[in-house]
N, C-alpha and C positions, 0 to 999 in steps of 0.2 A: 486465308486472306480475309481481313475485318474489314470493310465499307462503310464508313459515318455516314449518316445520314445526313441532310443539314438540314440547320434549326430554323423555325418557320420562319423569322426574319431576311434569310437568305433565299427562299425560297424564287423561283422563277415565278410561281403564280400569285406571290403575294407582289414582287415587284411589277409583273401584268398590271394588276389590279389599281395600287397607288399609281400606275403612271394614267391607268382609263379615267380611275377620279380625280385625278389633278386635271389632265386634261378638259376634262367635263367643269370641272371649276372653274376656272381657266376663261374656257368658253363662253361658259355664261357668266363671269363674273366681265367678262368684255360684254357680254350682250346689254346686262343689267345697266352698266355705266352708259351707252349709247340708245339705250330708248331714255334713260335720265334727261340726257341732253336733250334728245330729238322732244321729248315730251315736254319741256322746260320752255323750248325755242317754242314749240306748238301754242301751248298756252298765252308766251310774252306775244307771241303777233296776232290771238285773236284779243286779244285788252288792245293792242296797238291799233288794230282793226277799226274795232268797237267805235272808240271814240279815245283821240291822245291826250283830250282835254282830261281826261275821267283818273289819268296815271297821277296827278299831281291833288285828288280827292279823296273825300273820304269812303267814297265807292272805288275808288282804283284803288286806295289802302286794304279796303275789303276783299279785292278781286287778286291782291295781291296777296295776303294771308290764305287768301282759300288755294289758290297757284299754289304756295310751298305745303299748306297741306296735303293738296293733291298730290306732289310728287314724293313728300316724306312718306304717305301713305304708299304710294308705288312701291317706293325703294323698297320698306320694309315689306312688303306681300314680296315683291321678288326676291329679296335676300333669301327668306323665310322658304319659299319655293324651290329656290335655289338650293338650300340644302337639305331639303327634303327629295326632289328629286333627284340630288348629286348623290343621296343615301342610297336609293334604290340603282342608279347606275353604276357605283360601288358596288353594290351585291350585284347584280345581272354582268357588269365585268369581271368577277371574281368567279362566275358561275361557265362567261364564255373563254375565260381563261383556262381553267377546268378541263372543259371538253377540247378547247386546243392543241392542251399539253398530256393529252390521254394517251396518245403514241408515247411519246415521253415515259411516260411514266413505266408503260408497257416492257419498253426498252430495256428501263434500268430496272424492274421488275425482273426480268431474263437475263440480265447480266450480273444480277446478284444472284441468282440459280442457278448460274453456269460458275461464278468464281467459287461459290459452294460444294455443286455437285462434279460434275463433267462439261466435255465440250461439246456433249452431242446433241443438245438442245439448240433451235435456231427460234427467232424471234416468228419470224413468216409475216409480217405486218402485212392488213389489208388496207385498202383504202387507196384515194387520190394518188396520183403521181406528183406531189409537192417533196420540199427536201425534207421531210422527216420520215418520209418513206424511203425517198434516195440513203438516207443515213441509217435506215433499219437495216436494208437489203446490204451496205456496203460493210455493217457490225456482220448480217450473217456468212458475207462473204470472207470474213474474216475469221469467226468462227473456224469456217471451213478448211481453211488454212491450219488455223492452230492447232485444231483436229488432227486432222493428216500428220504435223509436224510431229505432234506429240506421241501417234501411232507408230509411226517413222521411226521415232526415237525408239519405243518401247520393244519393236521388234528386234530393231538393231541390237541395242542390248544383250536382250535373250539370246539373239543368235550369236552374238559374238560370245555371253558368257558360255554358250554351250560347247560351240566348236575348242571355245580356247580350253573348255574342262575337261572334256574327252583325253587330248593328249598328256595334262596335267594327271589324270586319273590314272592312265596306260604309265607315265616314270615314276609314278608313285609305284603302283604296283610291280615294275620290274626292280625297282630299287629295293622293295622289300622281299622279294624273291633272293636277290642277289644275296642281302643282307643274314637270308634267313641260313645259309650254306655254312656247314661248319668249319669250313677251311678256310673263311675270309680272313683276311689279311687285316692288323689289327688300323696298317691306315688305312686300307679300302674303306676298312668298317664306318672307321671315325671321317669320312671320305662321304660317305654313302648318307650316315645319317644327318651331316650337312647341308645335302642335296634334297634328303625329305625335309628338312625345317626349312628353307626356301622353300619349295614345293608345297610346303602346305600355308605361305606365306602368303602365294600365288593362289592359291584356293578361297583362299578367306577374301582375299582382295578382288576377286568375282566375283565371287556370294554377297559380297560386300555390293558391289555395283550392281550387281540384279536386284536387292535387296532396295536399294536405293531410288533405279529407274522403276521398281512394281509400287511403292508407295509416295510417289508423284501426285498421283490423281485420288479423289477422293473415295472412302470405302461406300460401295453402292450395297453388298449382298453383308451387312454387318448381322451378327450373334449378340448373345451378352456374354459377354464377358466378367468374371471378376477379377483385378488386377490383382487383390488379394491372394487367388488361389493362383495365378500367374506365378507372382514373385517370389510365392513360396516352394513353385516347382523349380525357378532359377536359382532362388536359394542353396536347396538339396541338390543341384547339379554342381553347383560352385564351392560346394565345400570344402570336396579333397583339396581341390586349385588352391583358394583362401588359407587352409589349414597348412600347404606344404610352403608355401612363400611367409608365414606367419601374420597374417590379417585377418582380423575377428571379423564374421558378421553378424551385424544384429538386424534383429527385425521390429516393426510395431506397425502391423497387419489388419488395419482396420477394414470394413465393408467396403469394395470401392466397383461398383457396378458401371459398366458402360456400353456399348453396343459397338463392336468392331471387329476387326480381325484379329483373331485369337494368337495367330503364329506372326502377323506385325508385332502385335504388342507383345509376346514373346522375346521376339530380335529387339523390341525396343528396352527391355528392363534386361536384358540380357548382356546388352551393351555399355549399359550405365554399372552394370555389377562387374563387366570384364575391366570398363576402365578404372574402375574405384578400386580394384586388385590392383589392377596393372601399375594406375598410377600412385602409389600410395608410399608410406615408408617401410625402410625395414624393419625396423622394432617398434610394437605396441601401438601397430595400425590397426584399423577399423574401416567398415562398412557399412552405413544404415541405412535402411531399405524401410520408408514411413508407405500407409497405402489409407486414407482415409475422405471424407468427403467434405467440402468445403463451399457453401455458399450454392450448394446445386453443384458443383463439380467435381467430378472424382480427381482427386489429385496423390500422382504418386512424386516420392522425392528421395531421392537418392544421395546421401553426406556420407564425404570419407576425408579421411587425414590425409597429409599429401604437404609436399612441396606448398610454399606460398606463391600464389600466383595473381598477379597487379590487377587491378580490375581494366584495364583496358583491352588486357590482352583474349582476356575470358570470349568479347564475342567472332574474333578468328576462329577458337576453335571450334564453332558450328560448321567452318567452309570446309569442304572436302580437300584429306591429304593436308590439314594442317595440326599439328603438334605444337606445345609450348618446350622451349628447347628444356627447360630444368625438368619437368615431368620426365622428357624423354631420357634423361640419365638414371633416373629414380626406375622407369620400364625396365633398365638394362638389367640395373642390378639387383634388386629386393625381388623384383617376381619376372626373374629373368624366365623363367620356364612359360612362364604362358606367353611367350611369343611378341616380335613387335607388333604393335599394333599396323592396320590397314590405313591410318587415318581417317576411316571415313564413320568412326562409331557415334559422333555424336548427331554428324552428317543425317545421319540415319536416322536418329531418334528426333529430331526434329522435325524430318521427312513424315516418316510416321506420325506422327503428334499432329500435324496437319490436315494429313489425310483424313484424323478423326474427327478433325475440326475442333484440335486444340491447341495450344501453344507449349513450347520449352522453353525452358529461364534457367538461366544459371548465375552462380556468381561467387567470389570467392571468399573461402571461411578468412575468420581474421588470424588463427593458428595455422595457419596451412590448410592445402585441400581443396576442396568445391561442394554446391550445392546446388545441385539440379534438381528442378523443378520440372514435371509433366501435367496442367492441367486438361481434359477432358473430360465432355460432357456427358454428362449423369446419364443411363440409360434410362429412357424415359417411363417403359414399361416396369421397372423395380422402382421407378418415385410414386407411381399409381399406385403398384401394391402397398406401397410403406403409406401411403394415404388411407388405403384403404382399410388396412390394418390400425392405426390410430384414429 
């Protein structure tokens, strides 16, 4: 998940600040006008004082040019004053602005290392009991919650795929037992191996969900990884498959270094090469499997021929258990052997893609097909060597 930041104009502490120095403007631009007056009155009743005769002379003309002197002379030292000391109360509000909003900042400091990393991190805010303490303590109490929930989930999961694999393991294995007898009956047979291609339908579609709920949260214990040598071991596993449904793969495997988990990112190009089989045509299909580095990012991308598919329909199939209905007639019959799909492959590669703190993009060729995109970020330890090396 990306967080904008916002741009200094929006900021809470610059808005602080324009409202201290307006205010202070404000104030004293009221102050200024009211000693004008009070200073104006002052003057006109000590000449009235004096003598009334003297206003209609050339001494009361005199006492009266020195009066507007006096107070244009005021005005301008105040004005002048005025915005010299509204400068430095601008910056001293900008400064107590600052330290107001340091909880604040705190805050969102930990809550972008928590949408980053995990949820076991809590803010702990010291300080007053005002409400931006009340608001730290009630984020961490929520933390805590999501924590938990997320735990909750994770175990469930596992436990449910576990219990539910065991039995799926035990009909597999008596099924092939059964199967293995040389007196089976030729419908038992065709009976039995039925039951294993469900069966292992039902397997995938676990793996599939544990696969799913284990790369939710972000990779903490990451390796380097190279996608490269990755996709080229998915390659070499996926050929026979590729080779007996007739879909070429090609490759162009350039450096693509990153820091993560090796058997995620496994399931994750694994996934994108079973559906670019799966989904593709039957004659004079292809696969292309790019792995190179792009602006600081390793970026791998995955094109294959296929069915034309509307650009709207492209970001459905990230959500889990969704298929586009024409792909899915193309699954049945060009590379009917590898199985329906789980629905949940791209599910996953996105899941993944996340967890490494990258994104997936797709979208569709204009011949038919798709083009998946995985970017993630550069392992930082092989940009230092490559530095250091040039």
């Amino acid at each position: 998940m990306t967080i904008r930041r916002p741009r200094w104009r929006s900021t809470i502490r610059v808005r602080l600040t324009l409202l201290y120095a307006g205010a202070f403007f404000l104030a004293g631009a009221v102050l200024v006008a009211l000693l004008y007056l009070y200073l104006g009155q002052v003057l006109s009743h000590q000449l009235a004082v004096r003598d009334p005769a003297m206003v209609h002379d050339a001494v009361g003309a005199e006492f009266q040019r020195a009066r507007e002197a006096t107070l244009n002379t005021m005005l301008v030292a105040s004005l002048v004053l005025l915005c010299v000391v509204g400068v430095a109360a601008a910056a001293f509000g900008w400064l107590l602005a600052g330290r107001a909003l340091q909880p604040l900042h705190q805050i969102t400091t930990t809550a972008r290392r928590v949408a980053d990393r995990s949820l076991h991190e809590r803010i702990a805010l010291d300080g007053p009991e005002d409400e931006i303490k009340d608001l730290a303590d009630t984020f961490d109490a929520m933390l805590e919650r999501l924590d938990r929930a997320f735990e909750s989930q994770q175990r469930f999961v596992a436990n449910a795929s576990h219990e539910l694999r065991t039995p799926l393991t035990i009909n597999r294995t008596l099924l092939e037992v059964a199967l293995a007898k040389p007196d089976v009956d030729e419908s038992l047979r065709q009976l039995g191996d039925t039951l294993l291609t469900v069966n292992e339908r039902h397997e995938r579609l676990i793996d599939g969900l544990l696969t799913l709920a284990s790369s939710e949260q972000r990779i903490t214990d990451a390796t380097r990884v190279d996608l490269a040598d990755v996709a080229r071991h998915v390659i070499a596993e996926s050929a026979a498959v590729a080779q007996k449904v007739g879909v070429e793969l090609r490759t162009d495997l350039g450096p693509a270094p990153v820091a993560g988990d090796a058997v995620l990112l496994e399931r994750l190009i694994q996934n994108l090469v079973d559906n670019g089989i799966r989904y593709n045509i039957g004659e004079d299909g292809w696969v292309m499997v790019r792995t190179t580095v792009v602006d600081d990012r390793a970026r791998l991308t995955v094109e294959n021929t296929g069915a034309v598919v509307p650009p709207y329909a492209v970001p459905s199939l990230f959500e889990p258990f969704r298929r586009h209905p024409s792909t899915e007639r193309l699954a049945e019959s060009a590379a009917g052997s590898l199985g329906r799909g789980a629905g949940l492959g791209l599910s996953i590669v996105r899941s993944v893609a996340r967890a490494h703190g990258g994104e997936a993009h797709a979208g569709p060729r204009a011949d038919g097909g798709l083009i998946v995109e995985i970017d993630l970020p550069i392992d930082s330890r092989a940009d230092a060597e490559a530095s250091r090396a040039r």
